[in-house]
N, C-alpha and C positions, 0 to 999 in steps of 0.2 A: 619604076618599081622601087619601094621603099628599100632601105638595108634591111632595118627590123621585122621577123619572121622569116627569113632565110634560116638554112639550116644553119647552127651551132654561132647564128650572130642575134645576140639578146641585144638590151638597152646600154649596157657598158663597153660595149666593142662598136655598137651602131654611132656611138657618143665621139667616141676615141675616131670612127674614121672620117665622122663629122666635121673634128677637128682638124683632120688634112688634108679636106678638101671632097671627099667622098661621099656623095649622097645618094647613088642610087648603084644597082646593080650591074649595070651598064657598064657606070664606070668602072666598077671593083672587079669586072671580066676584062675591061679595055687595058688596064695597070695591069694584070696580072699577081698572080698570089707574090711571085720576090719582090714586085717593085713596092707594093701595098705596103708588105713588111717591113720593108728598109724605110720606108720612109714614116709606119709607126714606131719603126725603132732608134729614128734619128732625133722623134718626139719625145719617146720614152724609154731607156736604154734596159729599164724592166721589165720590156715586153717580150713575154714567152713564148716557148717551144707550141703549147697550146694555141695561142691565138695566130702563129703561121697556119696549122694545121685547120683551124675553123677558117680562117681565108680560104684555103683553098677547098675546104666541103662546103663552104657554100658559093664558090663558084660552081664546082662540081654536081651541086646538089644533093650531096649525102653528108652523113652523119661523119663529125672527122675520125673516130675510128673504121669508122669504112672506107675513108682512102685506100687506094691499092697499095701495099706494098713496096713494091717499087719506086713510087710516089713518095710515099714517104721516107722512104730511105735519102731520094734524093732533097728531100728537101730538110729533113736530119743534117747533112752535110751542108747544105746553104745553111742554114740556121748556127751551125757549129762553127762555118767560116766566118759569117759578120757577128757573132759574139765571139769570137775568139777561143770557142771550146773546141779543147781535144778530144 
């Protein structure tokens, strides 16, 4: 299965995990939403809070405002620890 048409992943993020090796959905469940991250953000240190959050909806299979809560909170916090926000 392609990247492109999964939820909240268009052609610029399909492009970007292109670029680090990621081509199918398989893989982007096998990596997991942090490792995905970290390693488009070792590529691009301007990769945002948003495109964690569409990783993991469309592992998930929903909309990334529909992540649960909880989910996001913890990944608020991963995302804050490797950029360095408080």
């Amino acid at each position: 299965m392609t990247l492109y048409g999964l939820f909240n992943i268009g052609k610029v993020i399909e492009l970007r995990l292109n670029e680090i090796g990621i081509e199918t959905f398989e893989q982007l469940v096998e990596l997991g939403t942090e490792e995905v991250f970290l390693r488009l953000y070792a590529k691009n240190k301007n990769t945002s809070k948003t495109v964690l959050f569409s990783i993991e909806g469309a592992i998930e299979g929903v909309k990334w405002r529909e992540i649960d809560s909880k989910r996001r909170e913890e990944l608020q916090k991963f995302f804050d620890t490797v950029t360095k926000k408080k």
